[in-house]
PDB file of N, CA, C and O in Angstrom:
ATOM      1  N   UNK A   1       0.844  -1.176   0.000  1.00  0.00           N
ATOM      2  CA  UNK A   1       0.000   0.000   0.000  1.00  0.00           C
ATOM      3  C   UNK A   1       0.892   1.244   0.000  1.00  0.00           C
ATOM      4  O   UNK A   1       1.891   1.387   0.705  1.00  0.00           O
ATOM      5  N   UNK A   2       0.494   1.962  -0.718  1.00  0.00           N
ATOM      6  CA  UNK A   2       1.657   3.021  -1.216  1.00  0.00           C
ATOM      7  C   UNK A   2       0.870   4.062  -0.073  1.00  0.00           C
ATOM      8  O   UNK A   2      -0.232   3.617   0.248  1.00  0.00           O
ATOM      9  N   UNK A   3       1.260   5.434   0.632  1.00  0.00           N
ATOM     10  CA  UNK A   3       1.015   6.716   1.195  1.00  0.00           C
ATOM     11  C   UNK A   3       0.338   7.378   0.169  1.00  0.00           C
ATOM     12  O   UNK A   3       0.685   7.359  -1.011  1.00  0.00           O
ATOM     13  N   UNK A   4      -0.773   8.049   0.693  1.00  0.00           N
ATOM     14  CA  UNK A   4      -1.270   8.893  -0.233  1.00  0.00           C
ATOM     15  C   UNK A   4      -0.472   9.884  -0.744  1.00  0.00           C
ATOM     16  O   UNK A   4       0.681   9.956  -0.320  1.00  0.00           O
ATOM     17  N   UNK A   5      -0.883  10.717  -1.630  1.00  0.00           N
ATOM     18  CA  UNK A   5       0.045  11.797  -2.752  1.00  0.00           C
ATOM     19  C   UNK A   5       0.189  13.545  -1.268  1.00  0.00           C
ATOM     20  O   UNK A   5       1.061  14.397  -1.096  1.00  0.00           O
ATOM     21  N   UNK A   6      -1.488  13.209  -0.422  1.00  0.00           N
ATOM     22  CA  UNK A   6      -1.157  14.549   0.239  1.00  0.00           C
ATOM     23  C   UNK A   6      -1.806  14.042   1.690  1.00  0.00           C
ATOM     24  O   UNK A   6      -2.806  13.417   2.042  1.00  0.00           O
ATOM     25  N   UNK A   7      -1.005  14.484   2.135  1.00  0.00           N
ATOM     26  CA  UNK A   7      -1.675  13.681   4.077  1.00  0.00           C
ATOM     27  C   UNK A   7      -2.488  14.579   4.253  1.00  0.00           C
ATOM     28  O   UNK A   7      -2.312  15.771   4.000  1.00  0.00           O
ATOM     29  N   UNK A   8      -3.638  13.971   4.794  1.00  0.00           N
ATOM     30  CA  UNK A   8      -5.318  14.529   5.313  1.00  0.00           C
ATOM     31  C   UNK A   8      -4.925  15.695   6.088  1.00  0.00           C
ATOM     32  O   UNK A   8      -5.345  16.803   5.755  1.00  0.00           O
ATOM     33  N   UNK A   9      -3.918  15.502   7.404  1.00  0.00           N
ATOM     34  CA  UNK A   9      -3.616  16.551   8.399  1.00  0.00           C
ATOM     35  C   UNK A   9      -2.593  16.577   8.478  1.00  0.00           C
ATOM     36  O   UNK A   9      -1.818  15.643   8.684  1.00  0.00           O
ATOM     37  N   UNK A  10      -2.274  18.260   8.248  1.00  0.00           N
ATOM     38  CA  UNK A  10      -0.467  18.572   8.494  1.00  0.00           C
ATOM     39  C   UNK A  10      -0.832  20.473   8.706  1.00  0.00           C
ATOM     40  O   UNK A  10      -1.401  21.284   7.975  1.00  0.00           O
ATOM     41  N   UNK A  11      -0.072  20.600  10.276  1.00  0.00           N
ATOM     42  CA  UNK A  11      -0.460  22.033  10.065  1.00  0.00           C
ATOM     43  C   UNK A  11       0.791  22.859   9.473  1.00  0.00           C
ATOM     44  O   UNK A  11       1.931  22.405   9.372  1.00  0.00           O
ATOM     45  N   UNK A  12       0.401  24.081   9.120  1.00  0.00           N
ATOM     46  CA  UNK A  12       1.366  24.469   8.441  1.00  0.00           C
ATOM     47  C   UNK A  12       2.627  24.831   9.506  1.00  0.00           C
ATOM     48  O   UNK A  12       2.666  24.707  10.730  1.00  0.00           O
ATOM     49  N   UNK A  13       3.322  25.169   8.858  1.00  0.00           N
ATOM     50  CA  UNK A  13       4.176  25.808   9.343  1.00  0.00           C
ATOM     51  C   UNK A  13       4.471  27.068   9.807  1.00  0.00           C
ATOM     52  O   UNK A  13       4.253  27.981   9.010  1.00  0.00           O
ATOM     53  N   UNK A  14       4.967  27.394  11.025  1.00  0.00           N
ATOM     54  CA  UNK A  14       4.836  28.898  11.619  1.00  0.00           C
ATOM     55  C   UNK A  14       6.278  29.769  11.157  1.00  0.00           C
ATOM     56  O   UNK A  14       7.352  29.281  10.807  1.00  0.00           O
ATOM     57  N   UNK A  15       5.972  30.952  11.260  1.00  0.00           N
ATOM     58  CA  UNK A  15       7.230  31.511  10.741  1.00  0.00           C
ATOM     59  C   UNK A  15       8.554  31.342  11.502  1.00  0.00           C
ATOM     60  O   UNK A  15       8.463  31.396  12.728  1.00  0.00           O
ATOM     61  N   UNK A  16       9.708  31.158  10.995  1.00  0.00           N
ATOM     62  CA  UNK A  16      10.646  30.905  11.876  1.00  0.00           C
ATOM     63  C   UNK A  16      11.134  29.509  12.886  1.00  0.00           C
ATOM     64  O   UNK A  16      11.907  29.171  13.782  1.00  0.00           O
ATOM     65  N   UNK A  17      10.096  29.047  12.030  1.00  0.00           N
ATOM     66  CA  UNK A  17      10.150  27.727  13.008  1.00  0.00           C
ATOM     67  C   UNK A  17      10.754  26.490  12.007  1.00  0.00           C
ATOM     68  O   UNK A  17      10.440  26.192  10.855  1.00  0.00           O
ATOM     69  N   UNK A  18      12.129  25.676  13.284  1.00  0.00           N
ATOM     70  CA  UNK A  18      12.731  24.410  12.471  1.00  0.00           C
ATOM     71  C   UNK A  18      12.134  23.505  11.968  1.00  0.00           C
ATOM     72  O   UNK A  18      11.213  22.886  12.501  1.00  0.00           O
ATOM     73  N   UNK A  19      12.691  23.277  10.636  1.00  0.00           N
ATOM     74  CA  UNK A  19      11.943  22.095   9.868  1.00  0.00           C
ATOM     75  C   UNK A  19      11.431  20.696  11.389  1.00  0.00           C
ATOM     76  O   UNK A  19      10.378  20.120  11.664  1.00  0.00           O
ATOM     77  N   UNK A  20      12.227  20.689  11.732  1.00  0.00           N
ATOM     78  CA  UNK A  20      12.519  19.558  12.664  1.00  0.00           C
ATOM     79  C   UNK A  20      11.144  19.898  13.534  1.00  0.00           C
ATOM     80  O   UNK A  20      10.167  19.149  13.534  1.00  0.00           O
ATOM     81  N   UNK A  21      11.219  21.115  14.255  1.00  0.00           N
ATOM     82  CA  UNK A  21      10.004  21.495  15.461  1.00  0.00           C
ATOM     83  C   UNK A  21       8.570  21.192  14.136  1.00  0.00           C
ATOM     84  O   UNK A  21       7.990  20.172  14.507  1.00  0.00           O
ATOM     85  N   UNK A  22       8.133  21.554  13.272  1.00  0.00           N
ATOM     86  CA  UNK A  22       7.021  21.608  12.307  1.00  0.00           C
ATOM     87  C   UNK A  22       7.050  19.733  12.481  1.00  0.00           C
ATOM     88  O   UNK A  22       6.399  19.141  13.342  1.00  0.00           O
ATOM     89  N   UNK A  23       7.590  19.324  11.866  1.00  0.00           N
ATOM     90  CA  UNK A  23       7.638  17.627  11.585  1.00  0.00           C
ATOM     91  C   UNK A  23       7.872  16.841  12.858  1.00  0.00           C
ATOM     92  O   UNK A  23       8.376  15.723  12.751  1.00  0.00           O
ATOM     93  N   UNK A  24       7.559  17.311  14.037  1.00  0.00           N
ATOM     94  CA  UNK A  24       7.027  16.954  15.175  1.00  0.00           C
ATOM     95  C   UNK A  24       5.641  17.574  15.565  1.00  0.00           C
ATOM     96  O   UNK A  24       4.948  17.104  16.468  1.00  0.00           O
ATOM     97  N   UNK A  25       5.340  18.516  14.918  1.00  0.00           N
ATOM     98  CA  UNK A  25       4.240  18.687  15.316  1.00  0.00           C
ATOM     99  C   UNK A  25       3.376  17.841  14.593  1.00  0.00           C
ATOM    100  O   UNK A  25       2.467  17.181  15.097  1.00  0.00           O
ATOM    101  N   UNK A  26       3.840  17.891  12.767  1.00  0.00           N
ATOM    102  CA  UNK A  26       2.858  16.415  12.554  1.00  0.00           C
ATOM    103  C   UNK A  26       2.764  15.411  12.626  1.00  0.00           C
ATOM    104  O   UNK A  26       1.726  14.797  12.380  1.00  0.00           O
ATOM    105  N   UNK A  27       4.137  14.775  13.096  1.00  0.00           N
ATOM    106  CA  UNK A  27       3.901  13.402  13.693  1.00  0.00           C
ATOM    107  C   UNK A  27       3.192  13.330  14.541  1.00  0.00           C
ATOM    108  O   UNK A  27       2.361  12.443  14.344  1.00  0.00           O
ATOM    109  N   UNK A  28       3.012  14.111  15.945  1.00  0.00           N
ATOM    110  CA  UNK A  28       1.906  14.601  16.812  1.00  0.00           C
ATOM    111  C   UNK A  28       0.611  13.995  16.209  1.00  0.00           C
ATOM    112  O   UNK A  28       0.174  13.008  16.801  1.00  0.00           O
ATOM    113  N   UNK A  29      -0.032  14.412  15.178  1.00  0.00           N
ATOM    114  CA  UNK A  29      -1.237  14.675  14.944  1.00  0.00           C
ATOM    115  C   UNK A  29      -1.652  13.080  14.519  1.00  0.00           C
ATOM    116  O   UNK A  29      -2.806  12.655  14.550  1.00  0.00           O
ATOM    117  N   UNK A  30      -0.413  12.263  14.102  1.00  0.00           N
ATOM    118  CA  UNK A  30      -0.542  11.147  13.257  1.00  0.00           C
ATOM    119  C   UNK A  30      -0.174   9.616  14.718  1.00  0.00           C
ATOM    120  O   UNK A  30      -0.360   8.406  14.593  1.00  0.00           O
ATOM    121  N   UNK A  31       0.523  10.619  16.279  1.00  0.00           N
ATOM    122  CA  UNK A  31       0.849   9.548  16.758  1.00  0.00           C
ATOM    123  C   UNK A  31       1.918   8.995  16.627  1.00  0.00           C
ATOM    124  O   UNK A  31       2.295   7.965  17.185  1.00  0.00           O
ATOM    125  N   UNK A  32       2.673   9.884  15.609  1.00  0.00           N
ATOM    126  CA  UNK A  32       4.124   9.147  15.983  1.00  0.00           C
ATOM    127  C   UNK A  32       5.389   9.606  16.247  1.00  0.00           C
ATOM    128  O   UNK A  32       5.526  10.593  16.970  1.00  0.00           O
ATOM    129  N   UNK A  33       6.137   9.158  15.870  1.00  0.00           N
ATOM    130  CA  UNK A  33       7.746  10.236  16.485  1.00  0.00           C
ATOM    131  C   UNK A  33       8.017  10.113  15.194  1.00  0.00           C
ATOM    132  O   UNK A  33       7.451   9.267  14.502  1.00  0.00           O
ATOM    133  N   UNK A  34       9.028  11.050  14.671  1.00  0.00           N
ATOM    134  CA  UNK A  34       9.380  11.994  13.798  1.00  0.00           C
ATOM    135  C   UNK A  34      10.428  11.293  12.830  1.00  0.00           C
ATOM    136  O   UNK A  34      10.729  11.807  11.753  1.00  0.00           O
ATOM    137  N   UNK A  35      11.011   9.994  13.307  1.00  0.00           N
ATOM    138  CA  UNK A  35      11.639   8.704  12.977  1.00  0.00           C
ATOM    139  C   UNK A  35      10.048   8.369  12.201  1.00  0.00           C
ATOM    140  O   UNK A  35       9.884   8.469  10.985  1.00  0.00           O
ATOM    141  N   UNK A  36       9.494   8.162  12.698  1.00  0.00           N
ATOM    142  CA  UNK A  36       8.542   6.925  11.923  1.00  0.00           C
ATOM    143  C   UNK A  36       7.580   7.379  10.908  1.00  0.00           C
ATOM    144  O   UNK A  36       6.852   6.698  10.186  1.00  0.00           O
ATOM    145  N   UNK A  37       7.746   8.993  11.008  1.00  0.00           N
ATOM    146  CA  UNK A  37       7.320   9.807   9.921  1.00  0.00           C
ATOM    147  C   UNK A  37       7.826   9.884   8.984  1.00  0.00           C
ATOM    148  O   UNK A  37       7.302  10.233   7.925  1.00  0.00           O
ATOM    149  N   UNK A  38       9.074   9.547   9.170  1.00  0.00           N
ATOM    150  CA  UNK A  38       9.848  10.137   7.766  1.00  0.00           C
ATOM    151  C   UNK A  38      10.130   8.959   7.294  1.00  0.00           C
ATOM    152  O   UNK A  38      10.154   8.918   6.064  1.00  0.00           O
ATOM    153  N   UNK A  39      10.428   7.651   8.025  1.00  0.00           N
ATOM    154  CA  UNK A  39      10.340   6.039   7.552  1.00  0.00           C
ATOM    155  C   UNK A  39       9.002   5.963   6.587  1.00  0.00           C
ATOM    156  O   UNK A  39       9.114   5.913   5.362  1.00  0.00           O
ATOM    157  N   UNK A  40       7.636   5.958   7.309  1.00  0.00           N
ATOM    158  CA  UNK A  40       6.615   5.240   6.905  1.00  0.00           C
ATOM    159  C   UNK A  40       5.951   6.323   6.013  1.00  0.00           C
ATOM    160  O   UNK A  40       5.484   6.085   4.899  1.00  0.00           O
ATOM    161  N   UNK A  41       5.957   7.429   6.565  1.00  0.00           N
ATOM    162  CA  UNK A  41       5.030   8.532   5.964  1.00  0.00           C
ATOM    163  C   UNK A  41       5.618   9.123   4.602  1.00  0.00           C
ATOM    164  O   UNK A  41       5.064   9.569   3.597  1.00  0.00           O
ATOM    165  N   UNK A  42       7.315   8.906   5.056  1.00  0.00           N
ATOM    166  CA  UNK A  42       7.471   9.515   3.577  1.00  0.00           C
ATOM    167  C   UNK A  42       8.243   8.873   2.415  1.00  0.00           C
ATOM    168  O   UNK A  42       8.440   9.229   1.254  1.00  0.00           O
ATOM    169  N   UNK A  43       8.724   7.469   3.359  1.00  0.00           N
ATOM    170  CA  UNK A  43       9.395   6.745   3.070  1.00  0.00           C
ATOM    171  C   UNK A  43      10.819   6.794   2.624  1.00  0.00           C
ATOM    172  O   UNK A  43      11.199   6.308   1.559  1.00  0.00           O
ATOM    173  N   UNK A  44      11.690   7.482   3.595  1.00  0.00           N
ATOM    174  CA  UNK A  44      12.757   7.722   4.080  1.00  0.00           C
ATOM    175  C   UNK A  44      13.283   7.268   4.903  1.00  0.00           C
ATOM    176  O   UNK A  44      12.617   6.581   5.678  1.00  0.00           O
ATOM    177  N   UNK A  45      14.677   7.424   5.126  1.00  0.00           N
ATOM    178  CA  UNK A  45      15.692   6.395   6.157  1.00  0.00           C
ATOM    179  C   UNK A  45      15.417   7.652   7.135  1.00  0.00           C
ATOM    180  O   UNK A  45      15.330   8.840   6.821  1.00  0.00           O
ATOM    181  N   UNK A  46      15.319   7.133   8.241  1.00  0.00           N
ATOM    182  CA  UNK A  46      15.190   7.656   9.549  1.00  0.00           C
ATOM    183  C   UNK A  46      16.145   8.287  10.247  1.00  0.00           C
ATOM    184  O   UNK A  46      15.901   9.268  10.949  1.00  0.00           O
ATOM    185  N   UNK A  47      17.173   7.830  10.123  1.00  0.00           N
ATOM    186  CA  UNK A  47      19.050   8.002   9.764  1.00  0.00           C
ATOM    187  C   UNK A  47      18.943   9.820   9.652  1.00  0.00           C
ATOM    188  O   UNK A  47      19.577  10.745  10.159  1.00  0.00           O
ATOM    189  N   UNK A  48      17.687   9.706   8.623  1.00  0.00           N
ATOM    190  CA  UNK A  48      18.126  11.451   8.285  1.00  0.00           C
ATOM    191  C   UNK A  48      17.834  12.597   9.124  1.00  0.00           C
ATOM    192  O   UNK A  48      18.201  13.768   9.024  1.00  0.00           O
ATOM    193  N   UNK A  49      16.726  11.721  10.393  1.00  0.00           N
ATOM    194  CA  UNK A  49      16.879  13.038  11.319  1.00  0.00           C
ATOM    195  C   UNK A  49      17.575  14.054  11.844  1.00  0.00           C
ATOM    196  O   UNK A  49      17.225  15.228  11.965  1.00  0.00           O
ATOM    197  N   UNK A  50      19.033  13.306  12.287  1.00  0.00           N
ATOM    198  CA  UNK A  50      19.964  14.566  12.779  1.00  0.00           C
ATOM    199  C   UNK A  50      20.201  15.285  12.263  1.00  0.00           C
ATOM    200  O   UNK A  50      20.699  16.171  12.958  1.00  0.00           O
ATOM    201  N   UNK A  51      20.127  15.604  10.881  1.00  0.00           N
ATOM    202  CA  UNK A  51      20.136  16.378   9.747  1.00  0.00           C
ATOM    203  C   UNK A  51      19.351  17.310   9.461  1.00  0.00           C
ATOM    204  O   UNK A  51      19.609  18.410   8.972  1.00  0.00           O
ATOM    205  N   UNK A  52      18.206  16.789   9.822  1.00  0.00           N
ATOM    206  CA  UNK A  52      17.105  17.838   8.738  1.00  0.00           C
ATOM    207  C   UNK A  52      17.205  19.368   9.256  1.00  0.00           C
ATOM    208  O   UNK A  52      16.847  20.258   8.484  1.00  0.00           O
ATOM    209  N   UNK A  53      17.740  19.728  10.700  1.00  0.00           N
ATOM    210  CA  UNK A  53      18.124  21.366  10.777  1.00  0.00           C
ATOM    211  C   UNK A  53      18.906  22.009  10.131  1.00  0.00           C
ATOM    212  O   UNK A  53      18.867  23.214   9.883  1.00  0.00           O
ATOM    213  N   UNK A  54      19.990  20.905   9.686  1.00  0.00           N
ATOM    214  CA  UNK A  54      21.538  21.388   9.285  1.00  0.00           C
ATOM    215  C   UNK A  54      20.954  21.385   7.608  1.00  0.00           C
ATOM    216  O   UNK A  54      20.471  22.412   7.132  1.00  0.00           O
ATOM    217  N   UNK A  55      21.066  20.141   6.826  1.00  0.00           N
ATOM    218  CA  UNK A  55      20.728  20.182   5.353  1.00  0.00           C
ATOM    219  C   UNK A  55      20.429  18.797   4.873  1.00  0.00           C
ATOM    220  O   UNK A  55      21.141  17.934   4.359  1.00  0.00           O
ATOM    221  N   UNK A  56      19.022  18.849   5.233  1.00  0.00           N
ATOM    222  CA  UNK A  56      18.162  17.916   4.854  1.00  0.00           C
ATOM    223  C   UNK A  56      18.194  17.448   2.966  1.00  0.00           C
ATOM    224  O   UNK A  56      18.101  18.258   2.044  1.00  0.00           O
ATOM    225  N   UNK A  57      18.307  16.359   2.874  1.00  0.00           N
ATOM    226  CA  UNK A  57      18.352  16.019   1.155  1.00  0.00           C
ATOM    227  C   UNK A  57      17.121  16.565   0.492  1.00  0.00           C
ATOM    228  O   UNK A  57      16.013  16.683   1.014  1.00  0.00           O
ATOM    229  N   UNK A  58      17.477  16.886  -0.753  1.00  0.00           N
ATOM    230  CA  UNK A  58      16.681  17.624  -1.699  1.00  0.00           C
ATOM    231  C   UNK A  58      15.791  16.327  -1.478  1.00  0.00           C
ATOM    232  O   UNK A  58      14.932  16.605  -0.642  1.00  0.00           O
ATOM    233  N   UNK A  59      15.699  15.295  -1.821  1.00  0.00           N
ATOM    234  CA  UNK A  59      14.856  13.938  -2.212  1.00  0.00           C
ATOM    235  C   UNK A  59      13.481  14.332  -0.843  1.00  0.00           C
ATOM    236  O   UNK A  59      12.285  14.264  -1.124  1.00  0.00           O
ATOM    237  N   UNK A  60      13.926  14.674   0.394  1.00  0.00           N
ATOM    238  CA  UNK A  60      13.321  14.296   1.322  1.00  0.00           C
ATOM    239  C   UNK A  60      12.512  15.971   1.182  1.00  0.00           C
ATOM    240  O   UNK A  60      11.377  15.991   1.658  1.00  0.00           O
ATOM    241  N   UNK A  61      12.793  16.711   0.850  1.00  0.00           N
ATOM    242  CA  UNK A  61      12.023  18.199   0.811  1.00  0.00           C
ATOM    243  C   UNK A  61      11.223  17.749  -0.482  1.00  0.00           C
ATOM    244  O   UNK A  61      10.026  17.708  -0.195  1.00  0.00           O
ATOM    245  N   UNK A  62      11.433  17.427  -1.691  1.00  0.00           N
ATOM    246  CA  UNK A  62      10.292  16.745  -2.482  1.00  0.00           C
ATOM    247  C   UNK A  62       9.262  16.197  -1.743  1.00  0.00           C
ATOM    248  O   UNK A  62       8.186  16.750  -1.515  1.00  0.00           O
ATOM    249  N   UNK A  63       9.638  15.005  -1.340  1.00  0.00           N
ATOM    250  CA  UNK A  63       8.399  14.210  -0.911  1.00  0.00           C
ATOM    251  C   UNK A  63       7.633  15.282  -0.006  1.00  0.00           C
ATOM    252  O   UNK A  63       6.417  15.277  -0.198  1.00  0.00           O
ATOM    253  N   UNK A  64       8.011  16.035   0.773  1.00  0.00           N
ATOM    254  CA  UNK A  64       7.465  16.934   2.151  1.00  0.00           C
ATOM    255  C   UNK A  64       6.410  17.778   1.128  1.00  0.00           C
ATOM    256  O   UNK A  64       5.187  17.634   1.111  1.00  0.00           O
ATOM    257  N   UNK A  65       6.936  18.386   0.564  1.00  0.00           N
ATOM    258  CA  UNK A  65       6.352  19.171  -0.414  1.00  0.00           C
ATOM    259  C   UNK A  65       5.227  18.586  -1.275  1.00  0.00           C
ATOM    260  O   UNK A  65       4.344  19.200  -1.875  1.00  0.00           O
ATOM    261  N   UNK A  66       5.423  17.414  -1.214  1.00  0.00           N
ATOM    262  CA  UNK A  66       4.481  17.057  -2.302  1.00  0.00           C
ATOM    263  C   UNK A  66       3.140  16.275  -1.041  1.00  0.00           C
ATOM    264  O   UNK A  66       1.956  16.177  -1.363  1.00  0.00           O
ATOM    265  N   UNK A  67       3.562  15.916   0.027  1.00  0.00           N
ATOM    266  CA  UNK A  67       2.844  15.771   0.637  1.00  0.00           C
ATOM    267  C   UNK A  67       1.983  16.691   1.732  1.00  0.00           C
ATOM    268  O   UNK A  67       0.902  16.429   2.260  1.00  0.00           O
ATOM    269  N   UNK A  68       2.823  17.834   1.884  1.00  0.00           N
ATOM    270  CA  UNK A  68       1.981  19.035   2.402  1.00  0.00           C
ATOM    271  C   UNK A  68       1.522  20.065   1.711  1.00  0.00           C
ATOM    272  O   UNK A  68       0.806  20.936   2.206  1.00  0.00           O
ATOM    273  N   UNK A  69       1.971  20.033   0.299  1.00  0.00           N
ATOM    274  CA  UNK A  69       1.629  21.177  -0.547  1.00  0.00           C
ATOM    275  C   UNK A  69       2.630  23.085   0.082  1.00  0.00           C
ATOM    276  O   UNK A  69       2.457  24.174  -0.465  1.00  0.00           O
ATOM    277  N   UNK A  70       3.253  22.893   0.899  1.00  0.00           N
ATOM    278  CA  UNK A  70       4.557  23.464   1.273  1.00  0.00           C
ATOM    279  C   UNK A  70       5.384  23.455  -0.116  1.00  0.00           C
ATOM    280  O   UNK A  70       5.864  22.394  -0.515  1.00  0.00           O
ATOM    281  N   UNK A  71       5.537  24.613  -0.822  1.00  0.00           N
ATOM    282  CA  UNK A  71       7.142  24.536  -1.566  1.00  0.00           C
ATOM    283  C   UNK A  71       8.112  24.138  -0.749  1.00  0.00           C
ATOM    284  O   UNK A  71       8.168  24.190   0.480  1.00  0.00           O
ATOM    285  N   UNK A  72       9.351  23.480  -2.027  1.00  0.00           N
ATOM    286  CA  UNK A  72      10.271  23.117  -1.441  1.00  0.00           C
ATOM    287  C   UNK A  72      11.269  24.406  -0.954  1.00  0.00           C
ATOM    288  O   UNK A  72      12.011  24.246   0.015  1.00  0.00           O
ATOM    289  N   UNK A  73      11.240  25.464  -1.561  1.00  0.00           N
ATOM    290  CA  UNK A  73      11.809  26.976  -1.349  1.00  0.00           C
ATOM    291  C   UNK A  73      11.378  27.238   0.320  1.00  0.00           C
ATOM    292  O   UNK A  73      12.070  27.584   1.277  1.00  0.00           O
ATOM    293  N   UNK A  74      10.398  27.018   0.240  1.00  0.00           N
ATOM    294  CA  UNK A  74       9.875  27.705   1.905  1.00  0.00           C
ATOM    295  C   UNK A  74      10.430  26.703   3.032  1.00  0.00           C
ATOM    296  O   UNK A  74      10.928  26.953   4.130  1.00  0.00           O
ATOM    297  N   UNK A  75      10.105  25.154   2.208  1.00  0.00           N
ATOM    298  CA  UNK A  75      10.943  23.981   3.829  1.00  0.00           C
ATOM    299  C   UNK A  75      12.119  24.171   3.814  1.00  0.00           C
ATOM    300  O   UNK A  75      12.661  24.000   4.906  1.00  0.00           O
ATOM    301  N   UNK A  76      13.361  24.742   2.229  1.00  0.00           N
ATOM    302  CA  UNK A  76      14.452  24.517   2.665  1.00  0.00           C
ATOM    303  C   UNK A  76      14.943  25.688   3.812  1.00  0.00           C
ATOM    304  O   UNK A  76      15.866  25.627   4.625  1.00  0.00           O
ATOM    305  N   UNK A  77      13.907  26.829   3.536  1.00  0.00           N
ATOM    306  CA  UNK A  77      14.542  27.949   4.408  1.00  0.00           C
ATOM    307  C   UNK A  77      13.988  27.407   5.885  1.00  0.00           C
ATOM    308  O   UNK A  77      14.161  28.313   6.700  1.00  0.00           O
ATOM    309  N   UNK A  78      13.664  26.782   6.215  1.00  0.00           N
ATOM    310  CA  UNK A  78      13.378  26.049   7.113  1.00  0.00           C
ATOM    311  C   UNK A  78      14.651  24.975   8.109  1.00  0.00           C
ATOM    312  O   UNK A  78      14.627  24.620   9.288  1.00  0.00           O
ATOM    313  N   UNK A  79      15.448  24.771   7.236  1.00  0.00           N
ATOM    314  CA  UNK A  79      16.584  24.721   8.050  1.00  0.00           C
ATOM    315  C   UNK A  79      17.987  25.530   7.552  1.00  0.00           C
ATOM    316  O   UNK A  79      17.873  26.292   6.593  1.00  0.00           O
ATOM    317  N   UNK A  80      19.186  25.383   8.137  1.00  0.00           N
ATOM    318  CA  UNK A  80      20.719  26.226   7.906  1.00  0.00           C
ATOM    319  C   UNK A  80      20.779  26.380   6.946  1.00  0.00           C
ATOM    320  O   UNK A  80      20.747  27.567   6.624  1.00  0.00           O
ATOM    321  N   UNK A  81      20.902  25.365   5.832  1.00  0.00           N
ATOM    322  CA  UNK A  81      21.638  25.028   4.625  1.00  0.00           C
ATOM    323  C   UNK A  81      20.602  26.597   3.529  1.00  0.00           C
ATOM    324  O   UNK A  81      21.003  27.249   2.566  1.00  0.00           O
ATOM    325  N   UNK A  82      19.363  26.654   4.224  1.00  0.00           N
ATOM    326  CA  UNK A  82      18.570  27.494   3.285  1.00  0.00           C
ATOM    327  C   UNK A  82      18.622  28.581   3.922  1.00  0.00           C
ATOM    328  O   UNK A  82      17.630  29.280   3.715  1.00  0.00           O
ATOM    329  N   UNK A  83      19.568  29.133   4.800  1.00  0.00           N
ATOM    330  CA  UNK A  83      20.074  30.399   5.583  1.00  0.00           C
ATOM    331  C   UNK A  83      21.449  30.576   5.113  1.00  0.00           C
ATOM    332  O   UNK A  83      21.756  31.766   5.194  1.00  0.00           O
ATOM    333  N   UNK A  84      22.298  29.918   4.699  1.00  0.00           N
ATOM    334  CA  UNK A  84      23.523  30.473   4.335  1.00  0.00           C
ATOM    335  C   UNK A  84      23.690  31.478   3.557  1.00  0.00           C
ATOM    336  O   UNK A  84      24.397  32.282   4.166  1.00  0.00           O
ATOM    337  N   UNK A  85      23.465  31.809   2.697  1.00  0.00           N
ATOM    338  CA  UNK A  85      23.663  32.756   2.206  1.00  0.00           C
ATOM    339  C   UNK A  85      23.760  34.259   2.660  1.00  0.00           C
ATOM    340  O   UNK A  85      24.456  35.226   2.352  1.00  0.00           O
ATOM    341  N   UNK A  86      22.689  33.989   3.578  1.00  0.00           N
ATOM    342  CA  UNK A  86      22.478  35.708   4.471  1.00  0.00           C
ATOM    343  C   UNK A  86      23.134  35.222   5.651  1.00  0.00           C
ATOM    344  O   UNK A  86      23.743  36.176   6.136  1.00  0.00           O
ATOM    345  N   UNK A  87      23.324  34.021   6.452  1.00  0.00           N
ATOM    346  CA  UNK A  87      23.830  34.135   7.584  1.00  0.00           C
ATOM    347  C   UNK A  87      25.621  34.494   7.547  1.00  0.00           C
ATOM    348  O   UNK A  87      26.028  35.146   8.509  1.00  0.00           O
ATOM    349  N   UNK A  88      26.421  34.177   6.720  1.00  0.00           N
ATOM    350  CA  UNK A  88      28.001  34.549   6.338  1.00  0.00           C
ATOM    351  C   UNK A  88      27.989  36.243   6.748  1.00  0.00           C
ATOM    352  O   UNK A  88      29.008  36.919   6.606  1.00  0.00           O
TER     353      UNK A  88
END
């Protein structure tokens, strides 16, 4: 059974806030921890959590995007890697 194309409930995202803090809030809503979201929900290695503040893979901001309807422009500024430029 494949994940649907857009999950029923995902709240958006608040301004300023880490990719990481947002994708706990929807695991929240779904019951799970933020490992088993990104395993089952998006079907990603779980591995990639410690990451997703610093610079989460393009592959894994697709799927996010395509499942929250979030551009991928707005999740990447959502963690470091999509702050560098102005933070130097």
């Amino acid at each position: 059974m494949r994940p649907p194309d857009r999950w029923p409930l995902h709240p958006g995202p608040i301004d300023g806030e880490a990719l990481s803090s947002w994708l706990v809030r929807i695991a929240s809503v779904y019951e799970m921890t933020v490992g088993q979201l990104i395993e089952h929900g998006l079907g990603h290695d779980p591995e990639l959590e410690p990451d997703l503040d610093r610079d989460p893979p393009p592959a894994l901001l697709d799927t996010l995007a395509q499942r929250t309807g979030i551009t991928r422009d707005r999740l990447r500024q959502m963690c470091l890697a999509g702050w560098t430029p102005w933070l130097a």
